[in-house]
Structure formats: C-alpha cells, structure tokens
C-alpha positions in Angstrom: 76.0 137.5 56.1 78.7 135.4 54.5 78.6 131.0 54.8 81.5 131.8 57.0 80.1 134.4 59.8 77.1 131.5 59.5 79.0 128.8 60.4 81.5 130.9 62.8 77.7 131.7 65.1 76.6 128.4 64.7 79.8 126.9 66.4 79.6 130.0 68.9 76.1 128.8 70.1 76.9 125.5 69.8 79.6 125.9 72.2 77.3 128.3 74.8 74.6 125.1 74.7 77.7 122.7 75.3 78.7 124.9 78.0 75.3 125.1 79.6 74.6 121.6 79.5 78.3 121.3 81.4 77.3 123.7 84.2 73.3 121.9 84.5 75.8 118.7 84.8 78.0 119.9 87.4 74.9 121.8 89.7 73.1 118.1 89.6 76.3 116.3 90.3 76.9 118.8 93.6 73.0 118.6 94.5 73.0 115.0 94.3 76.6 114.7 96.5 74.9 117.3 99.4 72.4 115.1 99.6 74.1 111.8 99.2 77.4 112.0 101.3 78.0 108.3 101.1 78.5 109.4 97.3 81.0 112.0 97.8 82.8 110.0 101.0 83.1 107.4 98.0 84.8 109.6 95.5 86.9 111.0 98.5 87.9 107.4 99.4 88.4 106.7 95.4 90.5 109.6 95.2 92.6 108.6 98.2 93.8 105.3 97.6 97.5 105.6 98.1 96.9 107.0 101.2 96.6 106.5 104.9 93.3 107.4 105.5 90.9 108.0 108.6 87.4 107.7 108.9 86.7 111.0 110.9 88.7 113.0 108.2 86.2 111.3 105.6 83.0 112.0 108.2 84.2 115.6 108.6 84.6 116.2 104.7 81.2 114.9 104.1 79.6 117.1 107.2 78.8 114.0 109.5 80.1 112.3 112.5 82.0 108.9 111.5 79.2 106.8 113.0 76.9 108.6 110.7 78.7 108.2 107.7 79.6 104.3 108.5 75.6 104.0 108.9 74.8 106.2 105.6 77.4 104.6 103.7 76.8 101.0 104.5 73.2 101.5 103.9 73.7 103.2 100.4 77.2 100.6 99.5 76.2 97.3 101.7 79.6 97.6 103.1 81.4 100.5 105.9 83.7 102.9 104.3 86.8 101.2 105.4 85.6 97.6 103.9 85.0 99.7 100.4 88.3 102.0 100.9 90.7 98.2 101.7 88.2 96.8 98.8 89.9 99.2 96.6 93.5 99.4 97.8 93.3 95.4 97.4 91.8 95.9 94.1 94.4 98.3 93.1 97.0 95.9 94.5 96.0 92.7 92.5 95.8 95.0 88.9 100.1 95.8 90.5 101.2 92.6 90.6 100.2 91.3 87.8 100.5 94.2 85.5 104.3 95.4 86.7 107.2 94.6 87.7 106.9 96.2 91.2 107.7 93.8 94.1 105.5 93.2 96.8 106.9 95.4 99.5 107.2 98.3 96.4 102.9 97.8 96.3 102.7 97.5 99.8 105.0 100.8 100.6 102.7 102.5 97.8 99.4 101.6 99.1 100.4 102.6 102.5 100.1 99.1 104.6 102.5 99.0 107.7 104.7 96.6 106.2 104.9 93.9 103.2 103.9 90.7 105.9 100.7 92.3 107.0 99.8 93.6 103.2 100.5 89.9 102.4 98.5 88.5 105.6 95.6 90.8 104.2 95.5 90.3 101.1 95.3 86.4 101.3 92.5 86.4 103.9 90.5 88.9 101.4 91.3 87.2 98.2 91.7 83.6 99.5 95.5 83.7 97.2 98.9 84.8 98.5 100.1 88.0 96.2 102.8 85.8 95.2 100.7 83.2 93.7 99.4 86.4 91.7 103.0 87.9 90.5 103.7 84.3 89.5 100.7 83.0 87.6 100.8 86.9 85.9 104.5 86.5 84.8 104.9 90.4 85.7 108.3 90.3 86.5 109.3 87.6 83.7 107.4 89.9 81.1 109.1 93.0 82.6 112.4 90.9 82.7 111.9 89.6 78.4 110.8 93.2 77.8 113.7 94.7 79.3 116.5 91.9 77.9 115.1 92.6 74.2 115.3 95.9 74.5 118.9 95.7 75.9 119.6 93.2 73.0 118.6 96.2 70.7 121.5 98.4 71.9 124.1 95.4 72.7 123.8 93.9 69.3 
C-alpha cells in the first residue's frame, strides 16, 4: 500500500468520523428542541425578525397552544415570546441606525412596525433614547455621506 492510498483512507475515515459526529450533533440538537419548544419557538422568532409575526403561528410550529408557549417560554427566557421577538427587532434596529445610512422609516418599513411614529414611540419607551439621538451620536448618515463624497471625488477628480 503506497504513503498515498495511506493518506487518501486516512482522510476517508476522517471525513466518515466528521460526518458522524455532524449527524450525533444534529439528532441531540432535534431531541433537545422536541423537548424544549421555548428553544425552537426562539430560533423561529430569531429567524423571523423582519417579519410580522403572531403568536399562535409560533405556538402551532412548536406543537402547543399560545398560552402554553407564553408560559413555557417565559419560564425557560424570563420574558413572553413577544417581549423577546420586539427585544430583538429593537435590537436589530439600534445596530441600523448606527451602522447605515438607512432612515428611520427605511428601519421601521424593514422591521415591519405600522409606521415610523409608533417604531419611534417604541423604541424610546424600550430604550429610554429617541432613534434619532442614536443616528446622530453614530454619525451613520455623515459616515455614509464622507464615504460616499470621497468616493465620488475618486471619479470627479
């Protein structure tokens, strides 16, 4: 047997042990969600965050009613699924406005909330700051602004 066909059914093992380990993985990960549904509710909600999203779709994904889930999943989280899902969106939200250059009612429209005034409303009773005094202490738009003017200087100049 050649150093080559050694090394070639090393890897080939290796690989099938990789590959077992994987599948071990993903059996615990579905044996722990079917018997933790606040967990998979929770990567549902993560997975969902630019949507519009209701409880009892959540509940029936997870196999239980929506007052069963709210009681699961406050009891696992310390919080109801719809404090963790707006605890996210906001989240989400805040990293927006000071990482981009999208304006308020861009985030809002994105993050599904009715309209920019309520996202605003929201978001300062949550956070205890208007999303303004975020954009403005982040310099979003003024970095996306100098960003933008040098590389228009590039192909004026």
């Amino acid at each position: 047997e050649s150093n080559l066909e050694r090394r070639g059914s090393l890897l080939f093992h290796e690989i099938l042990m990789n590959l077992s380990d994987y599948t071990e993985r993903k059996k615990r990960d579905l044996l722990s969600e079917r018997k933790n549904p606040a967990e998979k509710a929770r990567k549902q909600l993560d997975g969902l965050v630019y949507e519009t999203v209701h409880i009892g779709e959540v509940a029936r994904g997870v196999g239980l009613s929506p007052s069963q889930l709210t009681r699961v999943f406050q009891r696992e989280y310390g919080m109801t699924p719809y404090a963790y899902f707006l605890s996210r969106k906001l989240a989400l939200a805040q990293n927006l406005l000071r990482n981009s250059s999208l304006p308020i009612r861009e985030i809002a429209d994105r993050l599904q909330f009715t309209d920019e005034h309520y996202f605003s409303a929201l978001f300062r009773q949550k956070t205890g700051v208007s999303p303004v005094c975020i954009e403005n202490a982040s310099g979003g738009k003024q970095k996306f602004l100098l960003a933008a003017g040098y590389i228009w200087s590039l192909f004026v100049f």
